[in-house]
C-alpha positions as CSV (number, residue, x, y, z in Angstrom):
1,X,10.0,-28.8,3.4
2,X,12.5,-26.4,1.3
3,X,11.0,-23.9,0.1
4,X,10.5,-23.4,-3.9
5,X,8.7,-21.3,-7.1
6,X,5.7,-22.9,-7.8
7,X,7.3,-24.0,-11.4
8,X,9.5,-26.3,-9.4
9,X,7.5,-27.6,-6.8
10,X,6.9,-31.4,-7.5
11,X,3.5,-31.6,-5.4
12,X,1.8,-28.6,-7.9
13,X,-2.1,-29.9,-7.1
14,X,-1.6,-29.9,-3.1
15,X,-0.2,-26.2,-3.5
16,X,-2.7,-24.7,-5.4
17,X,-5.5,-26.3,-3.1
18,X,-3.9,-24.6,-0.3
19,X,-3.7,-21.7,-2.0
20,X,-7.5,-21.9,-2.5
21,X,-8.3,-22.5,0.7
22,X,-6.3,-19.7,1.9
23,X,-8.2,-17.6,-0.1
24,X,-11.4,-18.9,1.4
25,X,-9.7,-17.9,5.4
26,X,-8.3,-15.1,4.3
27,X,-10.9,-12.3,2.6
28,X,-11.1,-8.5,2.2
29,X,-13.2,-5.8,3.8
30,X,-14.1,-2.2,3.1
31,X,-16.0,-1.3,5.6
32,X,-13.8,0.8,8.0
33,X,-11.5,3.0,7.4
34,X,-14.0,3.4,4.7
35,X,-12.6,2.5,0.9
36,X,-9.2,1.0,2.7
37,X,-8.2,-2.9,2.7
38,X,-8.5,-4.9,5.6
39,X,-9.6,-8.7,7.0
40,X,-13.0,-9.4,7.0
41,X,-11.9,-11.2,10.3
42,X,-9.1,-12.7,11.9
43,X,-8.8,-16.5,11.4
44,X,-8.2,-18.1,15.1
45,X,-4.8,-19.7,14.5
46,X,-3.7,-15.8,13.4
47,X,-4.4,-14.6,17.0
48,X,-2.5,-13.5,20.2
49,X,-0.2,-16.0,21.6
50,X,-0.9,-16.4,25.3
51,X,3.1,-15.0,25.7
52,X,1.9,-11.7,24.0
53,X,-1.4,-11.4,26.3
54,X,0.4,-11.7,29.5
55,X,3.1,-9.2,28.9
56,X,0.1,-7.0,27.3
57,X,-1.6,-7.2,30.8
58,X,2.2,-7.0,32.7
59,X,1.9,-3.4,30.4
60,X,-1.8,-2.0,31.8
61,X,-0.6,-3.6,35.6
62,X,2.3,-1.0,35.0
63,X,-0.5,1.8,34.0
64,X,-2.3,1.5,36.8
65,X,0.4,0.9,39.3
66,X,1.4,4.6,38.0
67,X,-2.4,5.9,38.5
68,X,-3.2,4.9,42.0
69,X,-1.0,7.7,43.2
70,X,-3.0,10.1,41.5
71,X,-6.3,8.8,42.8
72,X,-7.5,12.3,44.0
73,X,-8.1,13.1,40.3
74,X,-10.4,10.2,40.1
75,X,-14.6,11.1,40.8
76,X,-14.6,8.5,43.4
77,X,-11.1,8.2,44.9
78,X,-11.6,5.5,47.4
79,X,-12.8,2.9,44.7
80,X,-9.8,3.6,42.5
81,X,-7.8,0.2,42.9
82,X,-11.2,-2.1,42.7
83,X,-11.4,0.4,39.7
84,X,-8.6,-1.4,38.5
85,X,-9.0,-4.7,39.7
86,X,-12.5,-5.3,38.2
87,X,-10.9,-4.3,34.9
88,X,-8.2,-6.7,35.0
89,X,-10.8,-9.7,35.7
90,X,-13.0,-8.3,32.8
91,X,-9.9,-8.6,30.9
92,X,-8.9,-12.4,32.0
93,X,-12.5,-13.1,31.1
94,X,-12.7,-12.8,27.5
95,X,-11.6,-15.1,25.1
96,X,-7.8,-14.6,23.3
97,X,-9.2,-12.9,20.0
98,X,-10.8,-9.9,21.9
99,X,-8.6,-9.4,24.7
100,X,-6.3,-6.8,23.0
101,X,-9.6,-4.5,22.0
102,X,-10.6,-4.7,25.6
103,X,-7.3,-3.8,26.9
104,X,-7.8,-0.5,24.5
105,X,-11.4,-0.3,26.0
106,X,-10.0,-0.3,29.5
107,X,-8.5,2.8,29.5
108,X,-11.6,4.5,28.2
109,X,-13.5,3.1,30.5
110,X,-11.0,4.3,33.5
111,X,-10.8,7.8,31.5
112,X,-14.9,8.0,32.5
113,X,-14.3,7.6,36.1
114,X,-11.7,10.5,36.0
115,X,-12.0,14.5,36.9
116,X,-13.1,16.4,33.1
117,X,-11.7,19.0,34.9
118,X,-8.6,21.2,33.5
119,X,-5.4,21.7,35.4
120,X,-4.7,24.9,37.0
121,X,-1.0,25.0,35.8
122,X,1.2,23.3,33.4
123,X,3.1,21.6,36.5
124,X,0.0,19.9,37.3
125,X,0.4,17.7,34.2
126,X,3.3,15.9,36.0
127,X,1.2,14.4,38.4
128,X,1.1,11.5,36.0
129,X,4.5,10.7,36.3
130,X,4.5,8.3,39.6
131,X,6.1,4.9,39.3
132,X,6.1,5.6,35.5
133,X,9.3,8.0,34.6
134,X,8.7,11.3,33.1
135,X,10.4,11.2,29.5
136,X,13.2,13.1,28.9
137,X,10.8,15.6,27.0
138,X,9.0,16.4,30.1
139,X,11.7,19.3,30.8
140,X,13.0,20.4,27.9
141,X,9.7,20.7,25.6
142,X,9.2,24.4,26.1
143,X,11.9,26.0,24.0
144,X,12.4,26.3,20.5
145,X,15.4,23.9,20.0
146,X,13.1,21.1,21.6
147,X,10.4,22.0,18.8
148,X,12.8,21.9,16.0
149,X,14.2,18.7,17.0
150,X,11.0,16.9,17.0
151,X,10.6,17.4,13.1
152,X,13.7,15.3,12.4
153,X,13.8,13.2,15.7
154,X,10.3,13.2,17.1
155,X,7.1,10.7,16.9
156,X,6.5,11.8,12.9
157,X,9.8,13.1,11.2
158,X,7.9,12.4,7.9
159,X,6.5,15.7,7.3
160,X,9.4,18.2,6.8
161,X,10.4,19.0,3.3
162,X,12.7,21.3,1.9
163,X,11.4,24.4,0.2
164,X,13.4,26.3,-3.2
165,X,10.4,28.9,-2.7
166,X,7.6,29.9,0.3
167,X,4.1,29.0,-1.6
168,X,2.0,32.2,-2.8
169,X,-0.7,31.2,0.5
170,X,2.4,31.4,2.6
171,X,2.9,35.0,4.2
172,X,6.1,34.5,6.2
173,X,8.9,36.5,4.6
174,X,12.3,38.2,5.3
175,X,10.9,40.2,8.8
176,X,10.2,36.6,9.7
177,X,13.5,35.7,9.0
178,X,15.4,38.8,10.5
179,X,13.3,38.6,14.0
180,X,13.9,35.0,14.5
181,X,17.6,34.5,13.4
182,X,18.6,38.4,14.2
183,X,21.9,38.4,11.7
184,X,21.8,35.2,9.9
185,X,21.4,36.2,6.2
186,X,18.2,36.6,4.7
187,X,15.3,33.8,3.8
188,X,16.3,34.7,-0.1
189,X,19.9,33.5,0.5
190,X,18.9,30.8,2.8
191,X,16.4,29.4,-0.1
192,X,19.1,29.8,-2.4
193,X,21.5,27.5,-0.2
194,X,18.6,24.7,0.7
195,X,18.5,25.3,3.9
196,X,14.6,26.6,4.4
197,X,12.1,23.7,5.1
198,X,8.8,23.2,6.3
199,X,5.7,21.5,7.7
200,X,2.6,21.9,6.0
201,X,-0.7,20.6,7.6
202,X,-3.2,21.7,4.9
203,X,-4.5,18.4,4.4
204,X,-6.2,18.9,7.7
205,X,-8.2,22.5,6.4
206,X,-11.9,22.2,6.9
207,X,-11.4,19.1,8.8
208,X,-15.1,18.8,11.0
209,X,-14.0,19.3,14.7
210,X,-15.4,16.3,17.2
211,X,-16.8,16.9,20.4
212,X,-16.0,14.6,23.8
213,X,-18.4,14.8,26.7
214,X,-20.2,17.2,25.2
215,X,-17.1,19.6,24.6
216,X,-15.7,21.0,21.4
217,X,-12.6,20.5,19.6
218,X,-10.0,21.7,17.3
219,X,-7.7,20.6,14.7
220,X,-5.3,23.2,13.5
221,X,-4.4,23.7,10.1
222,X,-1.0,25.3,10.0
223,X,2.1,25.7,8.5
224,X,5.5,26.3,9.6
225,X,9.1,27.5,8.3
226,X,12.3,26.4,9.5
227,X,15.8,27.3,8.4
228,X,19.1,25.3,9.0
229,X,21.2,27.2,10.9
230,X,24.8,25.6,11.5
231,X,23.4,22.6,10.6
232,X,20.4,22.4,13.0
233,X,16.9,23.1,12.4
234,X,15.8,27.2,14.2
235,X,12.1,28.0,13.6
236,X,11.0,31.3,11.6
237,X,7.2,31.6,11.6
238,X,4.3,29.6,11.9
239,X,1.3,30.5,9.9
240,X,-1.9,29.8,12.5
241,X,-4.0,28.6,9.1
242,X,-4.2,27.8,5.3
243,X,-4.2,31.1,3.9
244,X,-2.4,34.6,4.0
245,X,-4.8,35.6,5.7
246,X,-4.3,33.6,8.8
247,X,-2.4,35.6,11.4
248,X,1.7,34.5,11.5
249,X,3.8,33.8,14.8
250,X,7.4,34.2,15.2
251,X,9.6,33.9,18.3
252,X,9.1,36.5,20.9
253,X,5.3,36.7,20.3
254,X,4.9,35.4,23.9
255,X,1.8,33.1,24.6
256,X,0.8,33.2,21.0
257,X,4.0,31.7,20.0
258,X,4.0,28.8,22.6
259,X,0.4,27.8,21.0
260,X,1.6,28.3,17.9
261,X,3.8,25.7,18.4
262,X,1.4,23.3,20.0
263,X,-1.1,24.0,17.1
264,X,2.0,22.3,14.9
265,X,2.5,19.8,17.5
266,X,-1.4,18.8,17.5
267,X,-1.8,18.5,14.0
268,X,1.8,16.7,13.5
269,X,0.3,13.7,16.2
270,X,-3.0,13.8,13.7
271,X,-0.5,13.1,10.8
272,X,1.5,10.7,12.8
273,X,-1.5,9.0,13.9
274,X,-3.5,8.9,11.0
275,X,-1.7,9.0,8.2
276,X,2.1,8.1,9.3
277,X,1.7,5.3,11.8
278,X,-1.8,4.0,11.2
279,X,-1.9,4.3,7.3
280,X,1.6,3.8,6.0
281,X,2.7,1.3,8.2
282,X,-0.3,-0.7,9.9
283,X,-2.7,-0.9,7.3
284,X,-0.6,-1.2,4.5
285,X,1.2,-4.1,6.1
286,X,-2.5,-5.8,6.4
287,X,-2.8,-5.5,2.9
288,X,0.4,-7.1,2.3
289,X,-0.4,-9.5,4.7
290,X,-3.4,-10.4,3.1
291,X,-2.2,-10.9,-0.4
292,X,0.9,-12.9,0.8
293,X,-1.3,-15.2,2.2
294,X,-3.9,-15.6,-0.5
295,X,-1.1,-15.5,-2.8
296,X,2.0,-17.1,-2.3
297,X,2.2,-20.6,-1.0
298,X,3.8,-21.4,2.3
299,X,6.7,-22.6,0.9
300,X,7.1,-20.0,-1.2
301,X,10.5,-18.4,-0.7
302,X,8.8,-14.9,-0.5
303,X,6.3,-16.4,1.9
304,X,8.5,-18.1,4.0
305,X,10.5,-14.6,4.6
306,X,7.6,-11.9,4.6
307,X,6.2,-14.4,7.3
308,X,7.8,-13.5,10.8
309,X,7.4,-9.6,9.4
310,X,3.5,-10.5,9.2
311,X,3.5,-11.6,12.9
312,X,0.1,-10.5,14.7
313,X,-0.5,-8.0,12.5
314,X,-3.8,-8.7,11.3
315,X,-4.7,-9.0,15.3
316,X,-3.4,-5.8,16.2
317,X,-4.7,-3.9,13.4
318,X,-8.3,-5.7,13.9
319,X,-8.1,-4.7,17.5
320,X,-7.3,-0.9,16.7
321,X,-10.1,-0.7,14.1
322,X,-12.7,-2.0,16.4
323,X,-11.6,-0.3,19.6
324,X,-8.6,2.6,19.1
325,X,-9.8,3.7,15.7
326,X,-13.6,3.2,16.5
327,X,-16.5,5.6,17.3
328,X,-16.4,6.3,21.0
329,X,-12.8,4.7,21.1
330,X,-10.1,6.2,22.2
331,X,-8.4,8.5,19.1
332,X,-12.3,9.4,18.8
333,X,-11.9,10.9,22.6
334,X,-8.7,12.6,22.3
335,X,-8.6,13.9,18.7
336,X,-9.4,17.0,17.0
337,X,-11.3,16.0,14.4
338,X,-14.4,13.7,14.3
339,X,-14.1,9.9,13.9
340,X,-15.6,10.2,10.5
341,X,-13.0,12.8,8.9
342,X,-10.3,11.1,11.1
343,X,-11.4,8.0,8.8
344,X,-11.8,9.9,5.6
345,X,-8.2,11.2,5.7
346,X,-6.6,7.5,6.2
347,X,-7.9,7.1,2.9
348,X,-6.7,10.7,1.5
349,X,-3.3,9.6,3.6
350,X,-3.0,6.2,1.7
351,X,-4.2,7.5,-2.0
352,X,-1.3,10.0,-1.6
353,X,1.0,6.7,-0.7
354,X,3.1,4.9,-3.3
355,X,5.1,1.3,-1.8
356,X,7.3,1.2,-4.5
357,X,8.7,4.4,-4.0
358,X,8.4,4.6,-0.1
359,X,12.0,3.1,0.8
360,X,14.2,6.0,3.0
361,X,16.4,6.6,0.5
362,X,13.4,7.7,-2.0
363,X,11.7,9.4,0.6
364,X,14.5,11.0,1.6
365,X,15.5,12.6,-1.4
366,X,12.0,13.5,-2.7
367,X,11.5,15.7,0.3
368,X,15.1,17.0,-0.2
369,X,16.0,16.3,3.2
370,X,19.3,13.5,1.5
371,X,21.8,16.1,1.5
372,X,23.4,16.1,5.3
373,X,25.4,19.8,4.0
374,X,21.9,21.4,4.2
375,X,20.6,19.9,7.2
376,X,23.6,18.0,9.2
377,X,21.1,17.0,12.5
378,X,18.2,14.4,11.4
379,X,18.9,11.0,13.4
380,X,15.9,9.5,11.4
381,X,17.8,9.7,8.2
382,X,21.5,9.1,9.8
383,X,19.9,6.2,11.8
384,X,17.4,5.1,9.2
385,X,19.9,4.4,6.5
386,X,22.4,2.4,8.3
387,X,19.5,0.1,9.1
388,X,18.4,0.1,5.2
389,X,21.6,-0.9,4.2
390,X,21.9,-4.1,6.5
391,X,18.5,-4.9,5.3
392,X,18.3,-4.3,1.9
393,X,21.2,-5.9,1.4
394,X,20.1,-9.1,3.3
395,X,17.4,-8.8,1.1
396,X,19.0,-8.9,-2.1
397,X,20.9,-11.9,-0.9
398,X,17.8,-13.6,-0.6
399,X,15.7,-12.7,-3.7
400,X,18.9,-13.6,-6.0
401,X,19.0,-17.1,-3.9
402,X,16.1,-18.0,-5.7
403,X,15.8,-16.0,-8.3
404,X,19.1,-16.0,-10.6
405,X,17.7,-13.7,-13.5
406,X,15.0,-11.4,-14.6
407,X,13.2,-14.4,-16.5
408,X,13.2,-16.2,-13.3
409,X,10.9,-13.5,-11.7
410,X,8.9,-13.3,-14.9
411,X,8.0,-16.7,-14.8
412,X,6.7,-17.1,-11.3
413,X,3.0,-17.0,-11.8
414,X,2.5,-16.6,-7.7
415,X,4.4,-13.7,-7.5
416,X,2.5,-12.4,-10.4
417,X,-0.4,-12.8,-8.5
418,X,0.8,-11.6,-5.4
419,X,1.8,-8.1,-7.1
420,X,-1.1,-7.8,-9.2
421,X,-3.3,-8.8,-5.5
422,X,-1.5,-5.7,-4.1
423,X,-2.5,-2.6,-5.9
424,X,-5.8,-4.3,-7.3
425,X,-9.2,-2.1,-6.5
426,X,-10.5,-5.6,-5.6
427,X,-7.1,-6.4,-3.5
428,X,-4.8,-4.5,-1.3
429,X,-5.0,-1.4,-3.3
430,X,-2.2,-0.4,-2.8
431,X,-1.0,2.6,-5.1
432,X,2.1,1.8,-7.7
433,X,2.3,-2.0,-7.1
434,X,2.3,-3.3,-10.8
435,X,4.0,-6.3,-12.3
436,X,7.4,-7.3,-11.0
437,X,10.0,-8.0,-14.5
438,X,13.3,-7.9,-12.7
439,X,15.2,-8.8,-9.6
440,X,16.2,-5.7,-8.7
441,X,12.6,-4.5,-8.7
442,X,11.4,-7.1,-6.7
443,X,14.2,-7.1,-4.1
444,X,13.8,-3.2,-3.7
445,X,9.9,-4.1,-3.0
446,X,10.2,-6.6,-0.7
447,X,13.1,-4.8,1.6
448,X,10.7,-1.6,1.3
449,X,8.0,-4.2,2.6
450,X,10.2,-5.7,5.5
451,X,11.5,-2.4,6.3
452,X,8.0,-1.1,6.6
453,X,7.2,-3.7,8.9
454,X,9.8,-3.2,11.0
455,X,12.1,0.2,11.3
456,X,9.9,2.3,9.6
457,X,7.2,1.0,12.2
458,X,9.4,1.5,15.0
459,X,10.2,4.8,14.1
460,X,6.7,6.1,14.4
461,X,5.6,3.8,17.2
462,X,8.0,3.9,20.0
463,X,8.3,7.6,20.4
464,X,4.8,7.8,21.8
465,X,5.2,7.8,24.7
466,X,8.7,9.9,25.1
467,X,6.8,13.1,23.4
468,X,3.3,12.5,23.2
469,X,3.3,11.4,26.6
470,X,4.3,14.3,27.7
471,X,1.8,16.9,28.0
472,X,1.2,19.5,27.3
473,X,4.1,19.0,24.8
474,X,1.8,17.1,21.8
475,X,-2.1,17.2,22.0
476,X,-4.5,15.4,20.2
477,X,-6.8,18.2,20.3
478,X,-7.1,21.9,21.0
479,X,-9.9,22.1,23.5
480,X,-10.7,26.1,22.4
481,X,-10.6,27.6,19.5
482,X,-7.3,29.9,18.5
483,X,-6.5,32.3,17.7
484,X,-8.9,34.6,18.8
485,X,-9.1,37.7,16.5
486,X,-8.0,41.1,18.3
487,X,-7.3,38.8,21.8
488,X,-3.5,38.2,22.3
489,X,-2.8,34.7,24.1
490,X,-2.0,34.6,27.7
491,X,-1.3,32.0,30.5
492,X,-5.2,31.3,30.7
493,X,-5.7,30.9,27.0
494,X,-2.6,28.4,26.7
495,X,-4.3,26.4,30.1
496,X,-7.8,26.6,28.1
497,X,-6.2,24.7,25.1
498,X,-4.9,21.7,27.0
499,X,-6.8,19.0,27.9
500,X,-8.9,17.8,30.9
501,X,-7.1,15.6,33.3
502,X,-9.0,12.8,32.0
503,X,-8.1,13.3,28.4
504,X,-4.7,13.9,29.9
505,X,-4.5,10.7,31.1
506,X,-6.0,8.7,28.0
507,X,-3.6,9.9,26.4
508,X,-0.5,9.5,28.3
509,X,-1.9,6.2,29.3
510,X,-2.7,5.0,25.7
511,X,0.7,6.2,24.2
512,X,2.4,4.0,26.9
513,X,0.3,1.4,26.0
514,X,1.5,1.3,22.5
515,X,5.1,1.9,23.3
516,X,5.8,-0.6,25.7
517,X,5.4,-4.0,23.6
518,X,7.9,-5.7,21.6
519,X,7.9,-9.1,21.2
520,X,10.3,-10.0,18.6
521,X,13.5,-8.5,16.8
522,X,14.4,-7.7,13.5
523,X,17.4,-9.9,12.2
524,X,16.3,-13.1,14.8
525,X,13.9,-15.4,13.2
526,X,12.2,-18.7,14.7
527,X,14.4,-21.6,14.9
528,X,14.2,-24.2,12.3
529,X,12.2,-21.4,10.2
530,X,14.5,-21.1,7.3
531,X,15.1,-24.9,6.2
532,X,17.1,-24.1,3.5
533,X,20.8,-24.0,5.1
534,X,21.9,-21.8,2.7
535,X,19.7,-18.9,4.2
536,X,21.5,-19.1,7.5
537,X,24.9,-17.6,5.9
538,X,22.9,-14.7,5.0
539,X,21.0,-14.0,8.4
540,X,24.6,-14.2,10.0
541,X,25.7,-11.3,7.6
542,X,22.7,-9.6,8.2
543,X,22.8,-9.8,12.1
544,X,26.6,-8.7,12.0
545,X,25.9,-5.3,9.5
546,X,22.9,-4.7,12.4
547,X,25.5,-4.9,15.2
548,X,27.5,-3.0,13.7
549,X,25.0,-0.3,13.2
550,X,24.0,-0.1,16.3
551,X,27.3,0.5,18.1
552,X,27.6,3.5,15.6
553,X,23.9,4.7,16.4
554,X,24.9,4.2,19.9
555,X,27.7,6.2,19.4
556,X,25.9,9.0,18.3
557,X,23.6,9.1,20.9
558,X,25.5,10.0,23.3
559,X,26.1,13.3,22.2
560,X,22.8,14.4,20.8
561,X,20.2,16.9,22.1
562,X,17.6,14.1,23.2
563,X,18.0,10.5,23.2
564,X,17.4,8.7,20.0
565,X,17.4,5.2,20.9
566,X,14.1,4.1,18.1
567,X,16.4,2.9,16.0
568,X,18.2,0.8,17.4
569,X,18.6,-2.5,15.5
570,X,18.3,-4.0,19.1
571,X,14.6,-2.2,19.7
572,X,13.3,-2.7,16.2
573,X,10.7,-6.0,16.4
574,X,10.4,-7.8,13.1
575,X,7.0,-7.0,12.8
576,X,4.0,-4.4,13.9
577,X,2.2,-6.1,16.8
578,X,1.3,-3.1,18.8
């Protein structure tokens, strides 16, 4: 059947009733994350495709391969492969719809029968790296440049903002400055050309701390200051808390500056975890989800194209909300702060979240990180908006194919609906989403929505495992409390910070997990998907802009500091599914 606007459709009374009984399948919850929009539950045809579950399991078959070497670490080292094996069959045993939350569950479960604990040296963290590779990360994270780069390259590049002034609660200044770029001009100067920026992890102040096993946890608060320097991001200072009062690092303060670092690294995985990755892309894509299909009709245009972008997402995000996400689950294990607060600042992450105005380009510019004179190294943004252009304007293409003017997209009472669906307190709630009057509007929302489910997705997904995988490069947690007053930081304080081998592993393990699945591509769709044959012009035009991106990203890959390969248009699936 082509696909139409409801005011053209010439079978009106079947398409409303399937539009009512969508509405029946497909309902709201509150319940957790607390206040945010998700499925009450997953209807059966929405679940994992038997293709997806097998290369799920090829994925865990890979994690253990890599662990047997390191059985030692394990409480009972002989029993370590029918560990394994008696997980796998636990696995094959449940039904399709629960498989994914047990394969989450397994690696808790194997974490349990590992050594709590703590490595006697740094080194000692590679022993995780057996038939898995170590990550390029693994010998390069210990220096300054590797640091900086992460803020524009890393798992979360979505924090950094350029500053005109350092905040009153700030106390990094001009010695700052002079001790860490000896001879580069002052931080005055350096304001003055936009080229200070920084990373501020307030929203994590007062956070509660969690404990695993009985042990405590942390979850620094800090905030840091970088300047462009020749066009590539040098630290200055970090400040250790939220207030002046909190002691300030700089290069050349030894141990202290190492954790320094790592307290920015921990809280930038929160971010990415909570806010970045989960929040802004997952669960807002569920609420999408959700009101497309309650919404718009199936052959609705917008339906028929938002649809392979939807693919297994309610699935995946169910499975992470009752196993990754859930009390005792794994980001309640090897996070700072407790399950509850983790939780609590989804919400605070998604209230402070507006769709409309989330595109690259918008973010871009608000955190006045669009000028490439100011800051010429950020592969995000160079990489980012190469794949915006081929997609928005693929997405233009669309929206005017069936809709030829503003009154066009006035007129259609689904889309109305669909809108109205999204930022509703009783919907998707979803901040800024009001009614769609033009064709420009609409076509900038729905790329922003495609692009969410797809690049922006990949960009916050797929470098799991290449930094947080490496430890003791990102933590979820601090496992003592720092900094100490009057106790400067040595090789034992840095070790006492990291985590127990079997945090260790849940981590590295679980970030592989997530990083390792992709099942479709952006630009390929289904065959026979599209039946109107005027689309297929279009998705050749749209395929041929991503080619041609990518041999440019490629390009510039080769001659960058670490690889950047996340965006890709080749490694970007169509959808979130992991």
């Amino acid at each position: 059947m082509l696909p139409c606007l409801p005011s053209h459709d010439p079978s009106p009374l079947p398409r409303r009733a399937a539009l009512a009984h969508h509405r029946d399948v497909y309902r709201y919850s509150y319940a957790w994350p607390p206040e945010v929009a998700v499925a009450a539950e997953v209807p059966r045809r929405d679940g994992y495709s038997p293709a997806y579950i097998a290369r799920s399991l090829e994925v865990l078959a890979d994690i253990f391969a890599n662990l047997v070497p390191a059985a030692d670490l394990f409480v009972s080292p002989e029993r370590v492969e029918a560990l394994f094996a008696e997980q796998i069959r636990r696995i094959r045993a449940v039904g399709p719809a629960d498989v994914k939350g047990h394969l989450f569950d397994v690696q808790t479960e194997v974490a349990r029968q590992m050594s709590s604990a703590s490595p006697a040296a740094l080194a000692d963290y590679g022993r995780f790296y057996n038939t898995l590779a170590a990550p390029p990360a693994w010998t390069r994270w210990d220096d300054d440049r590797a640091f900086s780069w992460q803020r524009v390259a890393g798992v979360n590049p979505m924090v950094l903002r350029r500053l005109d002034a350092v905040p009153d609660h700030v106390a990094i200044g001009e010695r700052e400055m002079e001790r860490a770029v000896p001879g580069r001009g002052s931080l005055a100067a350096a304001l003055a050309e936009g080229r200070v920026f920084a990373c501020d992890y307030g929203l994590f102040a007062g956070a509660p701390g969690g404990t695993t096993h009985g042990r405590r946890k942390w979850l620094p608060a800090p905030y840091a200051v970088f300047v462009s320097v020749e066009g590539a991001l040098r630290p200055v200072a970090i400040q250790a808390g939220p207030t002046p009062a909190s002691p300030v690092f700089a290069p050349g303060d030894g141990h202290d500056w190492r954790i320094a670092r790592l307290a920015v690294q921990t809280a930038d995985a929160s971010y990415h975890e909570i806010v970045a990755h989960l929040g802004r892309t997952h669960l807002v894509m569920e609420a999408v989800a959700l009101a497309t299909y309650r919404q718009l009709a199936p052959n609705h245009p917008l339906h028929v194209l938002l649809a392979p972008h939807l693919e297994q997402t309610l699935p995946i995000n169910n499975s992470a909300a009752t196993s990754l996400i859930a009390p005792g689950g794994a980001i309640d294990l090897m996070f700072g702060a407790t399950i509850e607060a983790t939780a609590g600042l989804v919400k605070k992450g998604l209230d402070a979240f507006t769709l409309p105005r989330s595109s690259i380009t918008a973010d871009l510019a608000e955190r006045g990180l669009d000028d490439p004179r100011t800051l010429a190294e950020h592969p995000y943004r160079d990489d980012g908006l190469l794949v915006w252009a081929a997609l928005r304007r693929f997405v233009e293409a669309y929206v005017r194919r069936y809709y030829p003017s503003d009154a066009a997209v006035v007129a259609d009472a689904e889309l109305a609906g669909w809108a109205r669906e999204m930022g509703s307190p009783q919907g998707g709630r979803l901040k800024g989403v009001g009614p769609l009057e033009t064709v420009a509007a609409l076509a900038e929302l729905v790329a922003i929505i495609v692009w969410t489910g797809s690049a922006q997705h990949a960009a916050v997904n797929f470098p799991q495992y290449p930094y947080m995988g490496v430890l003791p490069n990102m933590l979820g947690a601090f496992w003592a409390e720092w900094p100490v007053p009057g106790v400067t930081a040595d090789e034992a304080t840095l070790l006492s910070i990291l985590p127990p081998y079997n945090m260790a592993m849940l981590q590295q393990s679980t970030v592989y997990q997530l990083s390792s699945l992709r099942m479709n591509r952006l630009g390929e769709y289904p065959p026979l998907h599209f039946h109107d044959p005027g689309v297929h012009p279009l998705i050749a035009r749209f395929n041929a802009d991503l080619k041609e991106a990518e041999g440019v990203i490629a390009a510039r890959d080769r001659d960058r500091f670490l690889p950047y390969p996340f965006l890709l248009p080749s490694s970007i699936p169509a959808s979130i599914h992991i």
